[in-house]
MIPAMAR-190258 format. One line per field, with one value per residue: residue number from 1; y, z, x of N, C-alpha, C in turn. Coordinates in Angstrom, 3 decimals. Atoms other than C-alpha are relative to their C-alpha. Layout:
% residues N
num = c(NUM,...)
n_y = c(Y,...)
n_z = c(Z,...)
n_x = c(X,...)
ca_y = c(Y,...)
ca_z = c(Z,...)
ca_x = c(X,...)
c_y = c(Y,...)
c_z = c(Z,...)
c_x = c(X,...)
//
This chain:
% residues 51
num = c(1,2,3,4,5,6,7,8,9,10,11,12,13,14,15,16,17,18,19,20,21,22,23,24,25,26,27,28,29,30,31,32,33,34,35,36,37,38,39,40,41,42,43,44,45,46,47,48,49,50,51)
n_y = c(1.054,0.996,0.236,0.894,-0.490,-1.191,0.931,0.798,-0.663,-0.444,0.686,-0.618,-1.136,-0.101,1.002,-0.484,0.410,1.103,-0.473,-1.043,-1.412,0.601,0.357,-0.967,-0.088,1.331,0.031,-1.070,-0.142,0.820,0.100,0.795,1.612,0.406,0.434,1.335,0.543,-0.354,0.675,1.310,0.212,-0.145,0.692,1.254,0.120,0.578,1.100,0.200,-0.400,1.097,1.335)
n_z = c(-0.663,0.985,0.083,-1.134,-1.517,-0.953,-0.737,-1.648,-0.928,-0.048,-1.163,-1.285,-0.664,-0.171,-1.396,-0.483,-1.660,-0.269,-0.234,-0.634,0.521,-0.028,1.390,0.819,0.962,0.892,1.220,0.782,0.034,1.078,1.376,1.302,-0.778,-0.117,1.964,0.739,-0.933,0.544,1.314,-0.699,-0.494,0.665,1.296,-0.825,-0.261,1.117,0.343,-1.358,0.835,1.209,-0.232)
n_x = c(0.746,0.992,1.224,0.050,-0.523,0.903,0.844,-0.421,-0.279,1.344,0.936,-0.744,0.610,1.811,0.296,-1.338,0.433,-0.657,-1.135,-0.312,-0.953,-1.553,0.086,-0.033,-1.492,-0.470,0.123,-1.168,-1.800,0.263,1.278,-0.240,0.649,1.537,0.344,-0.071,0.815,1.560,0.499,0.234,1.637,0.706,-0.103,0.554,1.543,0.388,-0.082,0.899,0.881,0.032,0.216)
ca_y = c(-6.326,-9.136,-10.013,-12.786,-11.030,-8.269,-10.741,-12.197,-9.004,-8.049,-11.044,-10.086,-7.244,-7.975,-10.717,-8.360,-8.534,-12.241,-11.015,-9.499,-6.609,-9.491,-11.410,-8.471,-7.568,-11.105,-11.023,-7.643,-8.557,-12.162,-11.426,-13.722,-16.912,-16.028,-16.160,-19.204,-20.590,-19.185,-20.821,-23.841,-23.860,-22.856,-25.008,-27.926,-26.847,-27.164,-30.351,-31.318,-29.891,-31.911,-35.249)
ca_z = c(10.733,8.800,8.594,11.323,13.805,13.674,14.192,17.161,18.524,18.221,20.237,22.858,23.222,22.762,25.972,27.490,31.113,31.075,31.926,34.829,34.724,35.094,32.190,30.120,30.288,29.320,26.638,25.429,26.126,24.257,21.274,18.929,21.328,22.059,18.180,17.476,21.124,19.515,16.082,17.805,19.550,16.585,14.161,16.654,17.297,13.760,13.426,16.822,14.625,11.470,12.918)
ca_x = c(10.176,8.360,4.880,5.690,7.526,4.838,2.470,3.941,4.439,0.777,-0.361,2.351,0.823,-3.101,-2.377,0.885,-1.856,-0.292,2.955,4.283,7.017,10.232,8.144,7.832,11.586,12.496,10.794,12.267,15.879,14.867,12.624,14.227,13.756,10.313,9.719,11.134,8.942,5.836,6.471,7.068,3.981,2.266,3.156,2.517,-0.870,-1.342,-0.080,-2.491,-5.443,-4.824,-4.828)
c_y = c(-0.705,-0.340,-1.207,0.443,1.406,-0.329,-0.406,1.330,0.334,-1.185,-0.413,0.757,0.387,-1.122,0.787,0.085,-1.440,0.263,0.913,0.756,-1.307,-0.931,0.823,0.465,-1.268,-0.168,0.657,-0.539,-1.690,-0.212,-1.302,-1.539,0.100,-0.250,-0.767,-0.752,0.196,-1.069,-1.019,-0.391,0.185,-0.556,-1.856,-0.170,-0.573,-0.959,-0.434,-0.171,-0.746,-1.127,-0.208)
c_z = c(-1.043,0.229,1.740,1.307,0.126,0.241,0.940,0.849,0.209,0.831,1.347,0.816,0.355,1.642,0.870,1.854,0.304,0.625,0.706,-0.386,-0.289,-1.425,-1.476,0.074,-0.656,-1.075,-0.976,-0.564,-0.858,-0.799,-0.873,0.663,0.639,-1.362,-0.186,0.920,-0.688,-0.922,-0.013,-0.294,-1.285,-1.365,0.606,0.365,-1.044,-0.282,0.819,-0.897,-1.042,0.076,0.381)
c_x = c(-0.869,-1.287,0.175,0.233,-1.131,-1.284,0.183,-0.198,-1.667,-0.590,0.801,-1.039,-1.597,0.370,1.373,-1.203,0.377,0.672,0.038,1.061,1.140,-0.409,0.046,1.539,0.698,-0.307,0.428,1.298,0.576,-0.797,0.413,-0.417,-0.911,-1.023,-0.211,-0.833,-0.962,-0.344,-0.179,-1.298,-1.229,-0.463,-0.097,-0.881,-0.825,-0.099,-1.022,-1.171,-0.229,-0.448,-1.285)
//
């Protein structure tokens, strides 16, 4: 696991009371496309921020 993905997973799991049980297996059974959603979001906040 890489510095990124065990970052993501750590703020899964610090906010995992978000998520009910059917969100929490979705996310399991798609880790990799909640990744790339995250980085999204996270690299668009950035941009947001800049301007």
């Amino acid at each position: 696991m890489n510095d990124v993905e065990k970052f993501i997973e750590e703020r899964i799991m610090e906010n995992k009371n978000l998520f009910n049980k059917d969100e929490k297996d979705f996310i399991r059974k798609h880790g990799n496309l909640i990744k790339k959603i995250y980085l999204l979001g996270f690299i668009n906040s950035k941009e947001c921020y800049k301007n």
